[in-house]
C-alpha positions as CSV (number, residue, x, y, z in Angstrom):
1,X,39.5,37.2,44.7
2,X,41.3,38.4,41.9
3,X,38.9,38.5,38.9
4,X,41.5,39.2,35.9
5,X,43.3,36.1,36.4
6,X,39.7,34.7,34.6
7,X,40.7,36.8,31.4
8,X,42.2,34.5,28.8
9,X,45.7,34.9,27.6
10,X,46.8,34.9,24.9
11,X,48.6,31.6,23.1
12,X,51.9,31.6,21.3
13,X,53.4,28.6,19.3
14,X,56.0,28.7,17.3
15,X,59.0,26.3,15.6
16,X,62.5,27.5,14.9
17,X,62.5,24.2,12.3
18,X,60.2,21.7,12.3
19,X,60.4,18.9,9.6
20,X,58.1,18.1,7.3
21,X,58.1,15.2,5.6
22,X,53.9,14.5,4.1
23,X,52.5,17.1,6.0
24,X,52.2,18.7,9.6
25,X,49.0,19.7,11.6
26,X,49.1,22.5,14.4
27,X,45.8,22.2,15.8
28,X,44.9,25.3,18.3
29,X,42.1,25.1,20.9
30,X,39.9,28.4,20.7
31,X,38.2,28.9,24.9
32,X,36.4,31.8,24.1
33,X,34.8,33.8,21.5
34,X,36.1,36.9,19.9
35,X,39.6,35.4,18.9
36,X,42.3,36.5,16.3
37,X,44.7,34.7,14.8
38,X,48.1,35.8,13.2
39,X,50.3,33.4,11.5
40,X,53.9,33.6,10.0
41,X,55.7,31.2,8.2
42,X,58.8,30.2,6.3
43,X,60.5,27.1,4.6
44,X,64.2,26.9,3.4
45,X,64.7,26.2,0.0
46,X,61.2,25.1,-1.7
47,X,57.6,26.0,-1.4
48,X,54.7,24.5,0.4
49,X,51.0,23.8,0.3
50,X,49.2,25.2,3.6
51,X,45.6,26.1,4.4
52,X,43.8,26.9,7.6
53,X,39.9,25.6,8.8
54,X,37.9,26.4,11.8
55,X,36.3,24.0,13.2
56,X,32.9,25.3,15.3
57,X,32.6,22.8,18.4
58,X,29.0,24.1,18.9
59,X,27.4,23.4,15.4
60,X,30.5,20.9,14.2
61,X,31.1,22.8,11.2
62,X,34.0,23.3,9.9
63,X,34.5,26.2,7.4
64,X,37.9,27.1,5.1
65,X,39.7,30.3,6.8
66,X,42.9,30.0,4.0
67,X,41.7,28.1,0.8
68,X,44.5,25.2,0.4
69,X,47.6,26.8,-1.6
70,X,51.0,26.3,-3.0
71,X,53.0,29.5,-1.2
72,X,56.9,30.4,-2.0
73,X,57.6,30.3,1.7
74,X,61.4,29.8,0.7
75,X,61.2,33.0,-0.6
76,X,60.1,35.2,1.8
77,X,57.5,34.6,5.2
78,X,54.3,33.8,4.8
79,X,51.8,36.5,7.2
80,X,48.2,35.9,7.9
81,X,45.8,37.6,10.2
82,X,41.9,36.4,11.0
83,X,39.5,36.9,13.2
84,X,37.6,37.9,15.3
85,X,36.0,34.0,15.1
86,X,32.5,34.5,16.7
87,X,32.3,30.9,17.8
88,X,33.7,30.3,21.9
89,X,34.6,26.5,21.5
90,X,36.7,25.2,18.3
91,X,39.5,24.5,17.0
92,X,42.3,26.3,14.2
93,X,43.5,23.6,12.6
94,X,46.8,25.2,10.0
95,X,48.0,22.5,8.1
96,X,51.0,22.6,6.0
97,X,51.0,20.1,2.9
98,X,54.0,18.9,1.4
99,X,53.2,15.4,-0.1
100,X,53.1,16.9,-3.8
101,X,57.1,16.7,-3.3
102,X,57.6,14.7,-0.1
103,X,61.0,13.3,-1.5
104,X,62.2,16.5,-0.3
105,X,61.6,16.8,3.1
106,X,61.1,20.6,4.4
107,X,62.2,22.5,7.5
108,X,59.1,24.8,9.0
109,X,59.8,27.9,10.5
110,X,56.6,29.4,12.1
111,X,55.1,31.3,14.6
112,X,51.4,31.2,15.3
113,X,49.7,33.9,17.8
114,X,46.2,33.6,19.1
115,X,44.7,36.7,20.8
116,X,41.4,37.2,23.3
117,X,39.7,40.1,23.5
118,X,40.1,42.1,27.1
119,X,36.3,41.5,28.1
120,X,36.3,37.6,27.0
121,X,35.9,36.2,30.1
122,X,33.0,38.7,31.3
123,X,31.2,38.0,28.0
124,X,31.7,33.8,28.6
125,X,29.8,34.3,31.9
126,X,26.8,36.6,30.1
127,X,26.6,33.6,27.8
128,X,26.4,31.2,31.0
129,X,23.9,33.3,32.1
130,X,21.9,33.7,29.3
131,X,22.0,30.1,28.2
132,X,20.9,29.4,31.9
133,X,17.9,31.2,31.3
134,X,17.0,29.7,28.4
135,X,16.5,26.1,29.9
């Protein structure tokens, strides 16, 4: 059996120009704990609002990673990094808001990497292990 096909790899999604008209949603499934994030963006020719929560599947919190924001994307790209979240089950939700001016529609250039440490899948099945204990 090959044992490193169980290591998680890493996501990519990204959008040469997606329009936005009120707002768009990327929402980004987090497997396993330990993950980073790292966000660029870009708009043509205005700005846009955009802010990023983490959503904790275990607890069902959801906390603020990027406080909500007007950013001159049309100037120049927009580049976050986050992480390591400690939670193994949640969701990145990046949200781009554009209903403050949504008579002008916007194109969306982004490109949105999540990363998984090398030992993830090791650690998930200490975690199954421990949890089993605990019952």
């Amino acid at each position: 059996g090959d044992t490193g096909s169980d290591v998680p790899q890493g996501l990519n999604y990204r959008s040469a120009q997606q329009l936005v008209k009120e707002e768009f949603v990327l929402s980004i499934p987090i497997t396993f704990s330990g993950a980073k994030v790292r966000y660029s963006f870009g708009t043509d020719g205005y700005d846009i609002g955009f802010t990023m929560t983490a959503w904790n599947e275990a607890t069902g919190e959801e906390s603020t990673v990027v406080e909500e924001d007007r950013v001159s994307s049309h100037l120049e790209p927009v580049h976050g990094e986050f992480g390591p979240f400690p939670f193994a089950h949640g969701v990145l939700v990046l949200r781009w808001d554009n209903s403050f001016s949504w008579f002008r529609h916007k194109h969306l250039s982004y490109s949105v990497s999540i990363d998984y440490p090398k030992g993830a899948a090791l650690h998930r099945s200490e975690v199954e292990h421990d949890r089993q204990r605990l019952l």
